[in-house]
C-alpha atoms as a printed R data frame, in Angstrom:
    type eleno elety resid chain resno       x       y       z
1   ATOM     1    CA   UNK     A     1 123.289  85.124 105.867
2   ATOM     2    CA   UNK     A     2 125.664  86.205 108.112
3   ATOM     3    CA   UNK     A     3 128.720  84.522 106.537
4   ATOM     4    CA   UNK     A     4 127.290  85.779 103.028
5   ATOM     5    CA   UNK     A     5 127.461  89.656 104.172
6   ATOM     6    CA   UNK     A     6 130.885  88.995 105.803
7   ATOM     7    CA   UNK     A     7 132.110  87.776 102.377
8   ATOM     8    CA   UNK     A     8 130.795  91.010 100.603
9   ATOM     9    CA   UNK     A     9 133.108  92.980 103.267
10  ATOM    10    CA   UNK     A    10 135.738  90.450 102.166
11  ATOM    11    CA   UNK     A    11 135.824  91.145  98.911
12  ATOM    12    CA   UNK     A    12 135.334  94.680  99.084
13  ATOM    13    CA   UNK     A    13 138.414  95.402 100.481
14  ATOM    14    CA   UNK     A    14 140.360  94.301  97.537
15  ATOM    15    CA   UNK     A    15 141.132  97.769  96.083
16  ATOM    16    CA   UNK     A    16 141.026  98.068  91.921
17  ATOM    17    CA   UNK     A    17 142.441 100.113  89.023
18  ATOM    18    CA   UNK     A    18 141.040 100.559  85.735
19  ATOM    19    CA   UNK     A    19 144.524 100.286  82.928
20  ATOM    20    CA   UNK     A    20 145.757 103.590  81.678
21  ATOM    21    CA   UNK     A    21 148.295 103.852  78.732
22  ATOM    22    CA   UNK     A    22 151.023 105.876  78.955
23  ATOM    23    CA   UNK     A    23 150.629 109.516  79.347
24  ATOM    24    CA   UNK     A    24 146.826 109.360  79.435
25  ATOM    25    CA   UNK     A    25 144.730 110.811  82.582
26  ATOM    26    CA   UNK     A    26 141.172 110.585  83.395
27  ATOM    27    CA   UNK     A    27 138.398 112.691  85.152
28  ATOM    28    CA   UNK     A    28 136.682 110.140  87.717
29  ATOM    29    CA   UNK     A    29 133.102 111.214  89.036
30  ATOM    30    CA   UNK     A    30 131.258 109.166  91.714
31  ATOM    31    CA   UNK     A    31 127.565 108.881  91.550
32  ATOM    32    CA   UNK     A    32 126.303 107.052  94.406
33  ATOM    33    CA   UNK     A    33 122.477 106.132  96.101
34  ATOM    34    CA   UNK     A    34 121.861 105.817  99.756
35  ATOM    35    CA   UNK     A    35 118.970 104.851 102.404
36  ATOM    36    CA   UNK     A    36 119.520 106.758 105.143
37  ATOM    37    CA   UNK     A    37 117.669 104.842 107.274
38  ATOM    38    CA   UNK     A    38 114.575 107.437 108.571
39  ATOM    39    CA   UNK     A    39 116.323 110.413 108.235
40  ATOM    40    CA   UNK     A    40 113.649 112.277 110.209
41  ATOM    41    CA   UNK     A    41 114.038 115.696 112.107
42  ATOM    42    CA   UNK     A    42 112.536 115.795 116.386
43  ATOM    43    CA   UNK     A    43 109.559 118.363 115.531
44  ATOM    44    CA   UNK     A    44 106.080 116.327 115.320
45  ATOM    45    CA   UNK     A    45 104.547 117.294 111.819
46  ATOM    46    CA   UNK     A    46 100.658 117.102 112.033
47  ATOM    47    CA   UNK     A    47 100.655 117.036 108.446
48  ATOM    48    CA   UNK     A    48 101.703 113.436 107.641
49  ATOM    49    CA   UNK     A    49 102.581 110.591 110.255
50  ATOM    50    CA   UNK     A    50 105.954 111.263 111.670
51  ATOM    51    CA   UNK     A    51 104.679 110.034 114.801
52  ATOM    52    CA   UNK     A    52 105.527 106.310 113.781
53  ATOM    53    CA   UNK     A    53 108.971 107.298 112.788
54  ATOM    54    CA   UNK     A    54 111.578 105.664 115.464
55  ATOM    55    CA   UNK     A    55 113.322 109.011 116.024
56  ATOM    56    CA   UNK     A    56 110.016 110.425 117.039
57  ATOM    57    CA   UNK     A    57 109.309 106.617 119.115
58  ATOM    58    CA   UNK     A    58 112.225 107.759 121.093
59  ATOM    59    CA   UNK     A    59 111.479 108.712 124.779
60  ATOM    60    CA   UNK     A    60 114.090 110.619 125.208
61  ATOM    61    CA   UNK     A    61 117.606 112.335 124.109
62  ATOM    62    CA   UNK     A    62 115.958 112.896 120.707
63  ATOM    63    CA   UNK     A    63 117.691 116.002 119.864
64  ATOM    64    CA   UNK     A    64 121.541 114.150 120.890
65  ATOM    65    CA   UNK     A    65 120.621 111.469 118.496
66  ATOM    66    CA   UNK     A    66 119.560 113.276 115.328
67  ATOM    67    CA   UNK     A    67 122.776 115.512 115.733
68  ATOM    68    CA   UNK     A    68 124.978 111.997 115.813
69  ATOM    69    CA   UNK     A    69 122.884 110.110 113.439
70  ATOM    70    CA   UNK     A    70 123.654 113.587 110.914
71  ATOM    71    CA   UNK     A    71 126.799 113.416 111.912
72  ATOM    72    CA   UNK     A    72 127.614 109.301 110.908
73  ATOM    73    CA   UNK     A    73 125.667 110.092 108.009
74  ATOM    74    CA   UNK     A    74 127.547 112.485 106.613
75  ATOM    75    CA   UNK     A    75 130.804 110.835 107.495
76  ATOM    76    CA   UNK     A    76 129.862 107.838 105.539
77  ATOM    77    CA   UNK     A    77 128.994 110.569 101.927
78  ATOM    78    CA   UNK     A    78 132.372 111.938 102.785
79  ATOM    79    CA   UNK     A    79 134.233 108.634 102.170
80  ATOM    80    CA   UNK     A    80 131.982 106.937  99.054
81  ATOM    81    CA   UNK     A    81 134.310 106.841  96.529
82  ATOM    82    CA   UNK     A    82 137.044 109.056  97.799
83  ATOM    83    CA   UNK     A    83 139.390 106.295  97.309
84  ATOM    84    CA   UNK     A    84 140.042 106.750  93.387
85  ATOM    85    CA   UNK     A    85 138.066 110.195  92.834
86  ATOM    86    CA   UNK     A    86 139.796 112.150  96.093
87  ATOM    87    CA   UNK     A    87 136.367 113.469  96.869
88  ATOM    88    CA   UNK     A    88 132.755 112.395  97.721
89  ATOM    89    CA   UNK     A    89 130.278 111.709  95.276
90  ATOM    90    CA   UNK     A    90 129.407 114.359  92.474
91  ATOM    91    CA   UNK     A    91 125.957 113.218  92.474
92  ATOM    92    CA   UNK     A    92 124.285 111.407  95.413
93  ATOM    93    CA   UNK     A    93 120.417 110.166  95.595
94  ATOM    94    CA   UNK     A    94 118.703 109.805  98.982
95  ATOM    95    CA   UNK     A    95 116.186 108.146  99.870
96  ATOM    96    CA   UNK     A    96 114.288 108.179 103.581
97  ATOM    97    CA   UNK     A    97 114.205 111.187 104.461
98  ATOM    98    CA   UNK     A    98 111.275 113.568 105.919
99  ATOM    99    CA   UNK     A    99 111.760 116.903 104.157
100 ATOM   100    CA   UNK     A   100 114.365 119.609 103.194
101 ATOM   101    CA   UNK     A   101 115.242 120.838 106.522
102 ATOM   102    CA   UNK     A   102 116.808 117.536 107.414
103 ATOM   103    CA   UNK     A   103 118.809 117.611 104.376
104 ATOM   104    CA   UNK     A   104 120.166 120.999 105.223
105 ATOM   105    CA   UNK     A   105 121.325 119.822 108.017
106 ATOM   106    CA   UNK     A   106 122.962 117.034 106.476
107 ATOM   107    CA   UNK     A   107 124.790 119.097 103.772
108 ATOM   108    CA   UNK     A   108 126.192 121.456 106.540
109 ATOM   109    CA   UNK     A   109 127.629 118.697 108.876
110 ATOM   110    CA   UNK     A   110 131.419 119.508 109.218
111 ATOM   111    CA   UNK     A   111 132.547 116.122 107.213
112 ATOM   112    CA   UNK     A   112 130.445 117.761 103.784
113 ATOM   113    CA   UNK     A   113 130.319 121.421 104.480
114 ATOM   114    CA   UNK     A   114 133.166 122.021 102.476
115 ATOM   115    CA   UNK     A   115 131.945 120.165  99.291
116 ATOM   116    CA   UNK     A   116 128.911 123.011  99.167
117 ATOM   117    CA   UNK     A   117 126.192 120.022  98.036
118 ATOM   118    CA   UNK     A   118 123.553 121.674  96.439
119 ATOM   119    CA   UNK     A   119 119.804 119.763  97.419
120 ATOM   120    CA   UNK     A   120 116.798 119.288  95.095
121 ATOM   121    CA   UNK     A   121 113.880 118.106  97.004
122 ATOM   122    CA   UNK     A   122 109.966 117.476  96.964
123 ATOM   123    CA   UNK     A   123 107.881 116.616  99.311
124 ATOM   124    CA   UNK     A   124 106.425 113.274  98.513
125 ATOM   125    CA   UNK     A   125 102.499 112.106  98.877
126 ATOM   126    CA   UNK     A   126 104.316 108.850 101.244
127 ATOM   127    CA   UNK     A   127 102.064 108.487 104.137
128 ATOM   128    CA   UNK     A   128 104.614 108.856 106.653
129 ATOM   129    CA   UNK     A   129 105.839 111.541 104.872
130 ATOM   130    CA   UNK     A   130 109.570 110.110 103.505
131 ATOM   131    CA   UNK     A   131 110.639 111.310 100.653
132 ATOM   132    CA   UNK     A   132 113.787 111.265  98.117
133 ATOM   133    CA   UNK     A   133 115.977 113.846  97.091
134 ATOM   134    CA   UNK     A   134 119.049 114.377  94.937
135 ATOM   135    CA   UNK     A   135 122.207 115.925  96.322
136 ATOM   136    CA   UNK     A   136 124.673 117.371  94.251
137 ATOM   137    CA   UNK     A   137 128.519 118.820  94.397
138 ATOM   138    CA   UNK     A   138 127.990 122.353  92.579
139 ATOM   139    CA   UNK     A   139 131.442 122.767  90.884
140 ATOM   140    CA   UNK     A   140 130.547 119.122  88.919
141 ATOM   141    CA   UNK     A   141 127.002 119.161  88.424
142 ATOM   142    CA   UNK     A   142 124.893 121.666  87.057
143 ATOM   143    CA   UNK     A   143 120.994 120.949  87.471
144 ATOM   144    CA   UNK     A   144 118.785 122.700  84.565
145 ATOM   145    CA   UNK     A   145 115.465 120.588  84.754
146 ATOM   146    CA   UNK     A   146 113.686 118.947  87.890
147 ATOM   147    CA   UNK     A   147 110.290 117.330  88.326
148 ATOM   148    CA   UNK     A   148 108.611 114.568  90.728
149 ATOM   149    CA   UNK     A   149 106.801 112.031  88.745
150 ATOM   150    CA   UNK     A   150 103.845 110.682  91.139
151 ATOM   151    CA   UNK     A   151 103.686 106.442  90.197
152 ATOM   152    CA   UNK     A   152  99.836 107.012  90.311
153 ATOM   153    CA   UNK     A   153  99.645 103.093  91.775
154 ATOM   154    CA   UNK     A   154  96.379 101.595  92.398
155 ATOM   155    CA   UNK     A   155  95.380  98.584  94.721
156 ATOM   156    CA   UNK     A   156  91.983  97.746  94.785
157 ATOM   157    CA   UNK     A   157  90.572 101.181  93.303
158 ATOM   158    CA   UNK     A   158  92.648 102.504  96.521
159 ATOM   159    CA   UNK     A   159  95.405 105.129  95.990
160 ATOM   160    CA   UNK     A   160  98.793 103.949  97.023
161 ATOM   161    CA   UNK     A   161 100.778 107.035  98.624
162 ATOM   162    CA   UNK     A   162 104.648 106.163  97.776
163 ATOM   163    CA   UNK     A   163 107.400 107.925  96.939
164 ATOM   164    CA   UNK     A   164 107.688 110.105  93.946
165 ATOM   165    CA   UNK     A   165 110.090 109.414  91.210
166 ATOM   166    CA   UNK     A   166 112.293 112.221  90.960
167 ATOM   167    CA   UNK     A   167 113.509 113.215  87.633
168 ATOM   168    CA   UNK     A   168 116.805 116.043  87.085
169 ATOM   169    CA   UNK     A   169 118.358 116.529  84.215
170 ATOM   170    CA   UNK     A   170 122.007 118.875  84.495
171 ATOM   171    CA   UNK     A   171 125.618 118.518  83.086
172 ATOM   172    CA   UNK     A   172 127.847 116.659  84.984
173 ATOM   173    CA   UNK     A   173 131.107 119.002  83.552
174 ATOM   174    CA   UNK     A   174 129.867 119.458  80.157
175 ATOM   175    CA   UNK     A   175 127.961 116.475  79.150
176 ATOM   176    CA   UNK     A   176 123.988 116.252  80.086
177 ATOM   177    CA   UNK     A   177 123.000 113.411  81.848
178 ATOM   178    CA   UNK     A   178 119.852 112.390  83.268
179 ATOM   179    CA   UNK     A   179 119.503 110.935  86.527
180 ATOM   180    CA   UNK     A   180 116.014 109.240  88.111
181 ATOM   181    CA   UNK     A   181 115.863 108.454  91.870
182 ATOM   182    CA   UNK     A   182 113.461 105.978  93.326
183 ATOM   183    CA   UNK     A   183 111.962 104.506  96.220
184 ATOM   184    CA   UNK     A   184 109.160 101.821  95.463
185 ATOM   185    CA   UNK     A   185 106.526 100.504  97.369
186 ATOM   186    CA   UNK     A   186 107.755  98.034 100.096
187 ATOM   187    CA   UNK     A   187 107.503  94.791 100.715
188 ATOM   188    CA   UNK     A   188 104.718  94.902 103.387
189 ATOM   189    CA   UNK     A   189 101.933  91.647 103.234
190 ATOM   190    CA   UNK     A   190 104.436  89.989 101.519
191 ATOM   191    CA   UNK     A   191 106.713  89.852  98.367
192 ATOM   192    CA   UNK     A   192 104.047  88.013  96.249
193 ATOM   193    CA   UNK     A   193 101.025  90.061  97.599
194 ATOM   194    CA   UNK     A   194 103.062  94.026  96.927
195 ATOM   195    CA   UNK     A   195 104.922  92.632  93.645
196 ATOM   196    CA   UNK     A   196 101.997  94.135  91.224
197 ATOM   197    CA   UNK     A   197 102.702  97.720  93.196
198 ATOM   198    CA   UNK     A   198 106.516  97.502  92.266
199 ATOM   199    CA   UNK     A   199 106.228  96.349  88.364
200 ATOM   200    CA   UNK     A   200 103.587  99.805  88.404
201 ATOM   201    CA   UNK     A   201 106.324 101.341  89.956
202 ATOM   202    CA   UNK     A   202 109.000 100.031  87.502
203 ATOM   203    CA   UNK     A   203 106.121 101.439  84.910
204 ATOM   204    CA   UNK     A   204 106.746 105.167  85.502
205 ATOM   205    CA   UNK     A   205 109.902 104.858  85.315
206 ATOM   206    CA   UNK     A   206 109.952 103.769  81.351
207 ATOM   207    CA   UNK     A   207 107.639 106.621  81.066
208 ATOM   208    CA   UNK     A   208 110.014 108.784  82.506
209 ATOM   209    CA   UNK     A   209 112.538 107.532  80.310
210 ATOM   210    CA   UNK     A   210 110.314 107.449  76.703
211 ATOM   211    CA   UNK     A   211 109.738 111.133  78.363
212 ATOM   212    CA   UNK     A   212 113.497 111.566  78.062
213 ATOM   213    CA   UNK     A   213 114.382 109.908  74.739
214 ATOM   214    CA   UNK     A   214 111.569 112.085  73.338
215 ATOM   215    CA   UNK     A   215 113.265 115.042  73.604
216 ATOM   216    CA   UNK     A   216 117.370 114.432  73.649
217 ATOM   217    CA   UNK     A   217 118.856 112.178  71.163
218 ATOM   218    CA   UNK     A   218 121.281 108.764  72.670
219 ATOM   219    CA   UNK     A   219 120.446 110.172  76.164
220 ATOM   220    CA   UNK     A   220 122.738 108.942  79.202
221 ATOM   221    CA   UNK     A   221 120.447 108.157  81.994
222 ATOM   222    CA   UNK     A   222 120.820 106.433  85.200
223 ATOM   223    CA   UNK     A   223 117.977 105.198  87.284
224 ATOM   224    CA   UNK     A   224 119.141 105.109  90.996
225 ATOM   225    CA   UNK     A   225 117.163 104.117  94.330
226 ATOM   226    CA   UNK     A   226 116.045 101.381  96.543
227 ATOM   227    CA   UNK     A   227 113.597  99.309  94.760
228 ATOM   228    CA   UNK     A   228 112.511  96.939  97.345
229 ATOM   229    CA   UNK     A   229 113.133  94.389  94.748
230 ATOM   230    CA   UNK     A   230 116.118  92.580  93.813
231 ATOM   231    CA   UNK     A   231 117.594  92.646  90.118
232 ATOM   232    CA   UNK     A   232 116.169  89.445  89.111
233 ATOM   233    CA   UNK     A   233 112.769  90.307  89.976
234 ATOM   234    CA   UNK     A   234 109.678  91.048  87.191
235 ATOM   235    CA   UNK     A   235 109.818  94.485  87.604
236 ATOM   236    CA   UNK     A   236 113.234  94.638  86.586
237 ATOM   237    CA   UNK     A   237 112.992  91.680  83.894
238 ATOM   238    CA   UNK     A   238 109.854  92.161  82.483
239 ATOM   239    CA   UNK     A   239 109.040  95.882  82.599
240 ATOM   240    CA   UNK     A   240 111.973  97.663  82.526
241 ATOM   241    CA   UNK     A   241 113.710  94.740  80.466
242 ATOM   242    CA   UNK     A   242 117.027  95.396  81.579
243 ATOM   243    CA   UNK     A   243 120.171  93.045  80.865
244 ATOM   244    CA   UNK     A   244 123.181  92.210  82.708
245 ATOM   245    CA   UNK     A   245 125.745  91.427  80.019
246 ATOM   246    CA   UNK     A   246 127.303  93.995  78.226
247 ATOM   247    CA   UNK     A   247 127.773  92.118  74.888
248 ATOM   248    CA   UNK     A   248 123.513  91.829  74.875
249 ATOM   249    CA   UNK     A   249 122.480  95.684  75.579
250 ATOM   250    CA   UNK     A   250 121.225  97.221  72.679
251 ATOM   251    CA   UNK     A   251 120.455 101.086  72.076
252 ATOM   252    CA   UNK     A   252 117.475 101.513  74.112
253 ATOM   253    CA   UNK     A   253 117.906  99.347  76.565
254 ATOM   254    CA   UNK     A   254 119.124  99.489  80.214
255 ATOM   255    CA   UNK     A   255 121.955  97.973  81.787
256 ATOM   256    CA   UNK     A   256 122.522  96.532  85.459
257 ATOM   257    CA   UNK     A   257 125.446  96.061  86.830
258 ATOM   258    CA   UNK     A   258 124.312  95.027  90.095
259 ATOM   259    CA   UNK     A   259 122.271  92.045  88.879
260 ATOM   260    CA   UNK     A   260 125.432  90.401  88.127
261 ATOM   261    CA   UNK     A   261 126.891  91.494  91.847
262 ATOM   262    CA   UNK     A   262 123.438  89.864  93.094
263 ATOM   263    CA   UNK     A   263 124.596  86.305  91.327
264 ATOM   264    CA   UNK     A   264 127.557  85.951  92.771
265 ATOM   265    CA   UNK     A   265 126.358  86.966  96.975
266 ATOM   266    CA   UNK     A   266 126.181  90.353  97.200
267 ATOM   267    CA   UNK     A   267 123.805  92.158  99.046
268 ATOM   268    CA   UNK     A   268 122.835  95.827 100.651
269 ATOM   269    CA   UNK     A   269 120.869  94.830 103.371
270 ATOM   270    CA   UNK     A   270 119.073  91.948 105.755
271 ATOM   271    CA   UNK     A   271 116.111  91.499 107.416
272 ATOM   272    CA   UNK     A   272 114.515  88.374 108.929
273 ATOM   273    CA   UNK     A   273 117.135  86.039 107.928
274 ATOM   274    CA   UNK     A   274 116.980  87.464 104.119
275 ATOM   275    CA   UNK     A   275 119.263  89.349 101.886
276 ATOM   276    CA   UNK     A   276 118.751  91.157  99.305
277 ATOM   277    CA   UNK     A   277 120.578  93.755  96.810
278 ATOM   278    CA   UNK     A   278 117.606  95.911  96.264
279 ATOM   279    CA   UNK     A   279 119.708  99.441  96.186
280 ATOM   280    CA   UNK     A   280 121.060  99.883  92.782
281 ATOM   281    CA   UNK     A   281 122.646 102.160  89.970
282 ATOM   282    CA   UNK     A   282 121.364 101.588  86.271
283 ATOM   283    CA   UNK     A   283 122.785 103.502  83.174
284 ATOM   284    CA   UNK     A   284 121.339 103.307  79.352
285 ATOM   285    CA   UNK     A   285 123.590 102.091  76.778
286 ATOM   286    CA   UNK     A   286 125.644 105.428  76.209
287 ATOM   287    CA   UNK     A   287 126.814 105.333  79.313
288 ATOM   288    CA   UNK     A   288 128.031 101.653  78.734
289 ATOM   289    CA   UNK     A   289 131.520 100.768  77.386
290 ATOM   290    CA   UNK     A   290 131.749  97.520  75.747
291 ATOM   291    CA   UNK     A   291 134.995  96.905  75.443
292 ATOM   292    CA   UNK     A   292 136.225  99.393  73.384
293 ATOM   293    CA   UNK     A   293 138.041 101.604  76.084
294 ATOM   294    CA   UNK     A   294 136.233 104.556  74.014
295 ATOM   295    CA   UNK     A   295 136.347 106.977  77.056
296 ATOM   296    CA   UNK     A   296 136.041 110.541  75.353
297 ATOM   297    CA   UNK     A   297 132.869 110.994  76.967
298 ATOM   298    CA   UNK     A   298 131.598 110.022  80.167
299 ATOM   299    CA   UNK     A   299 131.353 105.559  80.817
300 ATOM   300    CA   UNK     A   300 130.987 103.730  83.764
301 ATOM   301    CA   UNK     A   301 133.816 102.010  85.150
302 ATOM   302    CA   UNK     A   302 132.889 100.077  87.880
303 ATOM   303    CA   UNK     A   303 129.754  99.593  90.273
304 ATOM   304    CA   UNK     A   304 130.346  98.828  93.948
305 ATOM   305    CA   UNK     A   305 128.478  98.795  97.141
306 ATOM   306    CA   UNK     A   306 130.417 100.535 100.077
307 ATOM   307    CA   UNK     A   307 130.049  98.146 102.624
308 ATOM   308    CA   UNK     A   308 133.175  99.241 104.893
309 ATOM   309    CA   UNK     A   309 133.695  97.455 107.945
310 ATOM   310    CA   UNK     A   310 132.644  99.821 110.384
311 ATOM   311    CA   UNK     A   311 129.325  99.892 108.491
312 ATOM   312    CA   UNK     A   312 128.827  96.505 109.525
313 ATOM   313    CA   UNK     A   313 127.150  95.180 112.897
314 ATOM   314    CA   UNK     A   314 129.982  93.015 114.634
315 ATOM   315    CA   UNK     A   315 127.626  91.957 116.976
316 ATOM   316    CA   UNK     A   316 124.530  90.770 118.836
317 ATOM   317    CA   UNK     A   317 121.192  89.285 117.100
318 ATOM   318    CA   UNK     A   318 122.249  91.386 114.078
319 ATOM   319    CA   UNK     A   319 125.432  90.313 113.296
320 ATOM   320    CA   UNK     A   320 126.741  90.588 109.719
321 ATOM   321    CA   UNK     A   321 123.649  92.764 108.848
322 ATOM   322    CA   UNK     A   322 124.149  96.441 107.953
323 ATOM   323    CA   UNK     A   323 124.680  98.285 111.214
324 ATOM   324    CA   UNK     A   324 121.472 100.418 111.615
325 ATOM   325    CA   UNK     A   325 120.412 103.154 113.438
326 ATOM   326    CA   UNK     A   326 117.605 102.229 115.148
327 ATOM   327    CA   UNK     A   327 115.977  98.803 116.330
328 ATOM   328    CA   UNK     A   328 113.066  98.116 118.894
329 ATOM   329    CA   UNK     A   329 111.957 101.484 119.847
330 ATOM   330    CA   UNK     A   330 116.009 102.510 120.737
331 ATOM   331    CA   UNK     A   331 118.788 104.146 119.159
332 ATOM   332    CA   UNK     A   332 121.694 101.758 118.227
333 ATOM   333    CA   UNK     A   333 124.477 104.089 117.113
334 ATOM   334    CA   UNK     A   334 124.579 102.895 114.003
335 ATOM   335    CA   UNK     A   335 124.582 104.587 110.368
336 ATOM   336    CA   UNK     A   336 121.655 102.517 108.249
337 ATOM   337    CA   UNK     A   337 120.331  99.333 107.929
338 ATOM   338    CA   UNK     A   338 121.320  99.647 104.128
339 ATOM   339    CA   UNK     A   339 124.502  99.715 102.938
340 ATOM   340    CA   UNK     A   340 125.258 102.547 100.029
341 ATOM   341    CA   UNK     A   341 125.771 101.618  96.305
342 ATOM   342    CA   UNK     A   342 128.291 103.818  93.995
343 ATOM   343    CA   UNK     A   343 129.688 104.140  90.453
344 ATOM   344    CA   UNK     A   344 132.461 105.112  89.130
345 ATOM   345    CA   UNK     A   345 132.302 107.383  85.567
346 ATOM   346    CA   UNK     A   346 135.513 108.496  83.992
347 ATOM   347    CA   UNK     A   347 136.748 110.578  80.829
348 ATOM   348    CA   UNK     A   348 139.610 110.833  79.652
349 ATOM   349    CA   UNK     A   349 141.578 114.323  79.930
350 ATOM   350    CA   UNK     A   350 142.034 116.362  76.621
């Protein structure tokens, strides 16, 4: 596994440029997803189960570490995608995280204060009370409809409390996009055992999108999140039907770019000796170009997973893996034990 990750790293670092003809210039917008990794604040909440949180396991120096761990956090936003775009990401979903304050604080951390992120932000029926949340650059993206879509998953006539699906709609410049962000139901008793809650899972979200279609005609829409499931998995195959070759998506269908990144060794995180890509950006077929370098309106370029070397554990049990922030009660200095996926869109200029 080890030697798998360190290739990702590898091949990373080989920088890319899309062709431009001669006197042409393009608007490039980042959307990106990221697990932060129990993004929870130091104040016990007797409302949900914070208490199991590893910030709130901590014995001591609580308050030092959720300042640093904000601080890392926010360093790694500030760089996603600032290579080509020169800023951070116009749009940016979150997952792990315990509730609005946290995200506040995030926002205002001196590497993204100056990028005025605007936050949209529900509190979620999870157990242990982590949620997702969308964050947004204000002078790109403006929001005009939000809602949290509740999976409603069953096991054994029990209620499953996950994460809600969070639905905004907004124009990103002047074209309206539609962007869902996702955490599904783990992998806990097993991949075989929790696979039924992640294909009910993968269920709301082509409600959510039939929702969508309903009302706007050839919407663009991009399902984000970690999915606890990797893109050749049922719930990707067989509910949401996607496809990962350009030539074979059709008009309502989704597109992954990331199950193609899974066949050749990529991955966003470890655990046990496993890897898996299970953080991902989808887009329906408007947002697709399929070869004919059509860019008048808003297409995905590329999709990457920021995996810079410094977000990489260089040593110790977890070598290779993402370097996270917390393991066996402790604090490790690290940033998350997922690595962040991104996407480039771009337009070309009038």
């Amino acid at each position: 596994m080890r030697k798998q990750l360190s290739m990702i790293v590898l091949l990373l670092t080989v920088s890319f440029t899309f062709s431009q003809k001669k006197g042409k210039q393009y608007n490039i917008r980042t959307l990106a997803f990221y697990n932060l990794e129990n993004l929870f604040d130091t104040i016990n909440d007797t409302t949900i189960n914070d208490e199991a949180s590893p910030m709130m396991e901590l014995k001591s120096n609580r308050s030092k570490v959720y300042w640093d761990k904000i601080d890392k956090l926010g360093s790694v936003i500030a760089q996603i995608g600032a290579e080509k775009a020169n800023t951070s990401p116009a749009i940016i979903g979150v997952s792990e995280v315990e509730n609005l304050s946290v995200l506040e604080d995030l926002v205002k951390s001196k590497h993204l204060k100056s990028k005025k992120y605007g936050i949209i932000h529900y509190d979620s029926p999870d157990k242990r009370g982590i949620d997702v949340a969308l964050l947004y650059q204000k002078r790109y993206f403006k929001p005009i409809h939000h809602e949290a879509f509740n999976p409603n998953i069953y096991r054994n006539n029990r209620k499953v409390y996950t994460r809600d699906q969070l639905l905004v709609s907004g124009y990103l410049d002047d074209e309206l996009i539609h962007v869902i962000v996702n955490h599904w139901p783990s992998r806990s008793g097993g991949e075989a055992k929790s696979r039924p809650l992640r294909e009910k899972a993968a269920y709301q979200n082509t409600k959510i999108i039939e929702q969508i279609r309903e009302k706007h005609e050839n919407p663009k829409i991009i399902t984000m999140g970690d999915f606890n499931d990797d893109p050749i998995n049922s719930s990707f195959k067989e509910v949401l039907k996607t496809k990962s070759r350009k030539k074979e998506v059709g008009e309502l269908d989704i597109y992954n770019p990331y199950e193609d990144l899974h066949r050749r060794g990529f991955n966003t995180l470890g655990y046990r000796d496993n890897i898996n890509l299970f953080d991902m950006i989808l887009i329906s077929s408007p947002l697709l170009d399929k070869g004919e370098k059509d860019f008048s309106t808003y297409k995905m370029y590329k999709a990457m997973i920021f995996n810079k070397r410094f977000l990489t554990n260089k040593r110790g049990q977890f070598k290779g893996y993402p370097f996270r922030s917390f393991s066996y009660g402790g604090y490790t200095g690290g940033y998350s034990d997922h690595y962040p996926v991104y996407m480039y869109l771009i337009k070309e200029k009038k």
